[in-house]
C-alpha positions in Angstrom: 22.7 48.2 8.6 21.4 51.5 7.0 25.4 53.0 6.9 25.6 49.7 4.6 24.1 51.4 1.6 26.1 54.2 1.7 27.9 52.0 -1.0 25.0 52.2 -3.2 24.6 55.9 -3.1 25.3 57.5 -6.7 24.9 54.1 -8.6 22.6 53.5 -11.4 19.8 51.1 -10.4 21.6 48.8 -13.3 24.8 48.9 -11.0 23.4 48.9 -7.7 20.4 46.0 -8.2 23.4 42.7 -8.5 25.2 44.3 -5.7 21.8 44.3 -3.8 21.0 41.0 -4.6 24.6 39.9 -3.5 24.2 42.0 0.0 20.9 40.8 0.8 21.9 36.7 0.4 25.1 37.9 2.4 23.0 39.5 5.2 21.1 36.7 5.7 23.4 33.8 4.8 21.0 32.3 2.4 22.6 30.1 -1.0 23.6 32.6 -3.6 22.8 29.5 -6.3 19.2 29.0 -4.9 18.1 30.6 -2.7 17.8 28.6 -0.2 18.1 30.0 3.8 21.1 27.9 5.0 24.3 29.6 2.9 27.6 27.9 4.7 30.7 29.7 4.4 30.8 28.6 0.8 27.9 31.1 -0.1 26.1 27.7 -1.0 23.6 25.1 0.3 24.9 21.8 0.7 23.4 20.5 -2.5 24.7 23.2 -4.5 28.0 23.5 -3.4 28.5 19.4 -3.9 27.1 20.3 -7.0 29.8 23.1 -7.2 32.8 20.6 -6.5 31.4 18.0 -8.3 31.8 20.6 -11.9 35.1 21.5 -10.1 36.7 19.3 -8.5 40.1 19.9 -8.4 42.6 23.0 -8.7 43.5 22.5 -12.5 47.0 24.1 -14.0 47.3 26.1 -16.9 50.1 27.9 -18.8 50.1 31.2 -20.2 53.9 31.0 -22.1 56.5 29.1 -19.6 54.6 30.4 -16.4 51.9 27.8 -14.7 49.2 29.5 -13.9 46.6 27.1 -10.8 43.3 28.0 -10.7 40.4 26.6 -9.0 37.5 27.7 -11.2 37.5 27.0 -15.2 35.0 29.5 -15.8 32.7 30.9 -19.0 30.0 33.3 -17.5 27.7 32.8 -20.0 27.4 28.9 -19.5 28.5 28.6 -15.8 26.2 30.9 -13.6 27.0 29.3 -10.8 30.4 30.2 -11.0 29.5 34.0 -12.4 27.5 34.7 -9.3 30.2 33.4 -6.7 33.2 35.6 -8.4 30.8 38.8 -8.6 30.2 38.3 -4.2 33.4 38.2 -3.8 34.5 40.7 -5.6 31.1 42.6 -4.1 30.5 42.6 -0.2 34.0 40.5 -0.3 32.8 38.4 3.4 36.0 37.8 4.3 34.6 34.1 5.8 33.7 32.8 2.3 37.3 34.2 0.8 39.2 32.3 3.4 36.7 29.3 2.7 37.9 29.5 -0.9 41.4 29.9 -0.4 41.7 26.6 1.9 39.4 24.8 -0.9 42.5 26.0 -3.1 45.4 24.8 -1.4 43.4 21.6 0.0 42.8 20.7 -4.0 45.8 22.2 -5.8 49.3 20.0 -6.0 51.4 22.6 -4.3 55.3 22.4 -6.1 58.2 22.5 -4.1 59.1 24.3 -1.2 57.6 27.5 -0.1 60.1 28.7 2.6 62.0 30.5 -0.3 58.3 32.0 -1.8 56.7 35.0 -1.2 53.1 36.1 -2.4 52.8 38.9 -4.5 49.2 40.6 -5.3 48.3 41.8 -8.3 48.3 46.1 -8.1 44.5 47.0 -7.5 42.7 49.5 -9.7 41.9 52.2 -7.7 41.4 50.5 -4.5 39.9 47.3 -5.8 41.6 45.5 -3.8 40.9 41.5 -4.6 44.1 40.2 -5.4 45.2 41.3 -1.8 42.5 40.0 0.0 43.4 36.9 -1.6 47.1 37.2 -0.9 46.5 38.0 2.7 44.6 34.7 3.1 46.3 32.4 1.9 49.7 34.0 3.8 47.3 33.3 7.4 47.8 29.7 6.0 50.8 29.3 4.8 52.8 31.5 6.9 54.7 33.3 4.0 54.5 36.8 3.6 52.9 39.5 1.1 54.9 41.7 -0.8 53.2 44.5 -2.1 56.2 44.7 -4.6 54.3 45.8 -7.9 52.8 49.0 -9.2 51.0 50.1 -12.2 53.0 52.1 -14.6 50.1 51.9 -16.8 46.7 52.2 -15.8 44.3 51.7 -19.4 40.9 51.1 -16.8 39.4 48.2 -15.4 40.0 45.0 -17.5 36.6 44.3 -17.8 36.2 46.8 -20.1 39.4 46.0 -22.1 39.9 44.4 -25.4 42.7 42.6 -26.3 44.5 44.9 -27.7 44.5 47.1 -24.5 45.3 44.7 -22.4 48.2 44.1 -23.9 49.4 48.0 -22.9 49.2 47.0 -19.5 52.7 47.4 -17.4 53.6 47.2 -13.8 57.7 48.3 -12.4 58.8 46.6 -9.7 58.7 48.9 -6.2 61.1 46.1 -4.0 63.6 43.7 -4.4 63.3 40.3 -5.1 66.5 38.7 -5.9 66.3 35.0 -5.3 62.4 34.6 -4.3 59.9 32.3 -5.6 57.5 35.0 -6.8 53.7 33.3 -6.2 52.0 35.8 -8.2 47.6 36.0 -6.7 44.8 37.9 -8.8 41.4 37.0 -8.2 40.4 36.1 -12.1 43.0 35.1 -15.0 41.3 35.7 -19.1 44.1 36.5 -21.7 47.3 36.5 -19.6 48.4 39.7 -20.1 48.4 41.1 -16.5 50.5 38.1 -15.9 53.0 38.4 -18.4 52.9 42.2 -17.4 53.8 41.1 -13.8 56.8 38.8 -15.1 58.5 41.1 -16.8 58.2 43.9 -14.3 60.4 41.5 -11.7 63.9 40.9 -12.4 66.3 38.3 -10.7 63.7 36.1 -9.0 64.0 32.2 -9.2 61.1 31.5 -9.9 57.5 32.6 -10.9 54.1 31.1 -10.8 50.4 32.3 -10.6 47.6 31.2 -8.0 43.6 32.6 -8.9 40.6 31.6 -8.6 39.1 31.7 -11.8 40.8 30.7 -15.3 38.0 32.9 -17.6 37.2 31.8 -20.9 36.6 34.0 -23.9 34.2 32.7 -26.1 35.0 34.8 -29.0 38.4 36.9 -29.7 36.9 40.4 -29.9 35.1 39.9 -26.0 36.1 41.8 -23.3 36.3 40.8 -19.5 
């Protein structure tokens, strides 16, 4: 337990206390919504993950241009913070039982199109080793049975979206690193907010039949100048 916080070391108490929070309710499996000290795999009590699904109930569909994009969260931090807190453990201590929780919720809610023995999954690059899109992409190939391509990289790299307006999001770009001709590209990142990553990712790949994006969490600006 004590080689745990060897993550902390360096950060700002600013940074490190929600991370702290997160580790502690992981370590002793206690409801990230209220505290309670009978977290399931969901992260959650029973009351407040029914109250969870019953805000969210189904994988809704989006589009960002032509592409669909499924997510299973319609999130706004500042109004839903029981949504806020999930996203920031997994993207946190990650427990890998509660990300394969999420990604069965996903494909036992969303209205899955066609065939997939054509498809293949492809993560979204990380940013220096944040890794959450292939986590993601990892889990839902155990279900599935299709495999991961790690076939983009960044071939721009303006810093963690977060911290990006609009504008510089817009400068992102990826290139393609493998070849795709004739796949069903199923394009996983962890949390969706303008669309530029994905329209990034769409141009980068050439030749494939189709395109379409799978995440978590479809973020909603309240204002055009916020970032992420």
């Amino acid at each position: 337990m004590v080689m745990d916080f060897v993550v902390f070391k360096g950060m700002s108490f600013f940074e490190a206390a929600p991370r702290m929070y997160q580790y502690i309710h992981q370590l002793f499996k206690s409801c990230h919504h209220c505290g309670r000290w009978d977290g399931r795999p969901s992260l959650y009590c029973i009351c407040c993950e029914n109250l969870l699904w019953k805000t969210h109930p189904a994988v809704s569909v989006d589009w960002v241009q032509d592409i669909r994009v499924s997510y299973l969260f319609h999130w706004v931090p500042d109004s839903d913070r029981q949504v806020s807190r999930l996203l920031l453990s997994l993207k946190g201590g990650r427990p890998q039982s509660a990300i394969q929780f999420y990604c069965e919720q996903f494909l036992a809610r969303a209205e899955i199109c066609g065939d997939l023995r054509n498809s293949i999954l492809v993560p979204c690059p990380s940013h220096r080793g944040r890794d959450h899109a292939l986590v993601l992409a990892e889990e839902f190939s155990k279900v599935l049975d299709i495999p991961v391509h790690l076939a983009l990289e960044r071939a721009s790299d303006p810093g963690q979206q977060r911290r990006l307006d609009l504008r510089s999001r817009e400068k992102i770009r990826f290139k393609s690193c493998s070849n795709l001709r004739e796949k069903h590209v199923i394009f996983i990142d962890d949390i969706v907010t303008t669309g530029a990553t994905v329209m990034a990712a769409r141009r980068a790949m050439k030749g494939i039949s189709g395109f379409e994006v799978w995440t978590l969490a479809r973020r909603r600006l309240l204002a055009p100048d916020l970032t992420l």
